[in-house]
C-alpha positions in Angstrom: 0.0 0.0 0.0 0.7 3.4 -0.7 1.7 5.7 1.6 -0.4 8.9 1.4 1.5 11.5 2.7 4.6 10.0 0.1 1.8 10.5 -2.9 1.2 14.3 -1.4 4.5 15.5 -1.1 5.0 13.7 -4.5 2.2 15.6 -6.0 3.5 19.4 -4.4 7.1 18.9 -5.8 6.0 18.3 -9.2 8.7 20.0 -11.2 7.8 22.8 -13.2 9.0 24.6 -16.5 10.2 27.6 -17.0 8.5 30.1 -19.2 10.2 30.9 -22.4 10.7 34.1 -24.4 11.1 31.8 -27.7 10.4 28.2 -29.0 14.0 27.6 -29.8 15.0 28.4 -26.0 12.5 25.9 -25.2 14.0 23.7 -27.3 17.3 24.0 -25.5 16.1 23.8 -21.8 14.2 20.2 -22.9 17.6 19.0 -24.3 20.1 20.3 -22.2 17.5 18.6 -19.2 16.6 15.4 -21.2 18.8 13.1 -18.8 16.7 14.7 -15.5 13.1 14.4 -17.4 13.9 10.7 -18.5 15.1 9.7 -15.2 12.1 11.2 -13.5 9.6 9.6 -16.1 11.6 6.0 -15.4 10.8 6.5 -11.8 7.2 7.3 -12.6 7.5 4.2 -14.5 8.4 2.2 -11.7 5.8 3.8 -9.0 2.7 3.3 -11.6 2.5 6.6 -12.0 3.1 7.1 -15.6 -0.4 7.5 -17.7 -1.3 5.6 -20.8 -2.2 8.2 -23.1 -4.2 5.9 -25.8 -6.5 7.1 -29.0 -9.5 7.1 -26.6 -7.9 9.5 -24.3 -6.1 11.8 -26.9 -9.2 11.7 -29.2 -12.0 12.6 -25.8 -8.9 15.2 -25.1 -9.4 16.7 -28.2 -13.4 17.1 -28.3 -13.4 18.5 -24.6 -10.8 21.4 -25.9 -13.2 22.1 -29.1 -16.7 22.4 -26.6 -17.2 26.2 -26.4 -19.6 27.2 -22.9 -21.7 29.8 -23.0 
């Protein structure tokens, strides 16, 4: 079993990404941080953690960002 307050502080310490003034900058923070991102997704990996994004889920995705609410 999992340990809940583990699954919390995992959840707060997501990592975030910095904002970029251009795509190529972007571009160079992903790469020069590849190693760090991959090691992080391996350990999601290994928790159970990582999601499954199938053609369901990208397709449902997709219709929910077209619905317009007035």
């Amino acid at each position: 079993m999992r340990d809940p307050f583990d699954m919390i502080l995992r959840a707060v310490t997501k990592p975030t990404v910095p904002t970029f003034a251009t795509e190529a900058e972007e571009a160079k923070w992903w790469f020069e941080n590849r190693a760090a991102h991959g090691k992080a997704f391996a350990r999601a990996v290994e928790r159970g953690e990582a999601k499954l994004l199938t053609r369901k889920v990208i397709l449902d995705r997709i219709a929910a960002s077209k619905k317009k609410d007035i």
